[in-house]
C-alpha angles and dihedrals in degrees: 000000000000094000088054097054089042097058085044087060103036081054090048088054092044088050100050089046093066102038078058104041084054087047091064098038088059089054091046106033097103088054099048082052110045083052089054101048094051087051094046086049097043086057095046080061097048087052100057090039089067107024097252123155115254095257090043088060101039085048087058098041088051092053090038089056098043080047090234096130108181101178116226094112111053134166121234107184116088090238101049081051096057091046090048080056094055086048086044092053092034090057089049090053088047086051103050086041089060090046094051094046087045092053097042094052091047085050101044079048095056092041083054086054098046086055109044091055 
């Protein structure tokens, strides 16, 4: 019976993380995209800058944002390195945007239980 209870409880809390975690991406959409759009375009840049393919440059854009940097595409031009900065600092900002969404809904969710008892 307690288990029961237990799992019913553990689904009401899943369920009201995630309310509230869309519930934040709504607020905040226009934000991740628009940071997403200046680090997909940056690397479009990159890309013709150095003469890279399209996927070439979104792959890199895509390491370079999750600051993973591994290295094996790298530009060589002044310019495509000052625009690999602004994706570096953009996927740092997406990052820390995630986090503090994650966190708040986790928050509001925990708020809801306290509540609620």
């Amino acid at each position: 019976m307690a288990e029961t209870r237990g799992r019913a409880h553990s689904r009401r809390m899943r369920r009201r993380f995630f309310s509230n975690l869309y519930q934040q991406l709504r607020v905040l959409w226009p934000i991740f995209s628009a940071i997403l759009i200046v680090m997909a375009g940056c690397g479009i840049v990159i890309g013709r800058i150095e003469g890279w393919r399209l996927d070439e440059a979104l792959y890199f854009t895509f390491v370079t944002g999750l600051t993973i940097g591994y290295g094996d595409i790298t530009p060589k031009h002044l310019s495509a390195r000052l625009l690999a900065l602004v994706i570096g600092f953009s996927g740092i900002v997406l990052t820390g945007l995630v986090a503090a969404v994650s966190v708040h809904a986790l928050n509001a969710t925990n708020r809801d239980d306290a509540s609620e008892r």
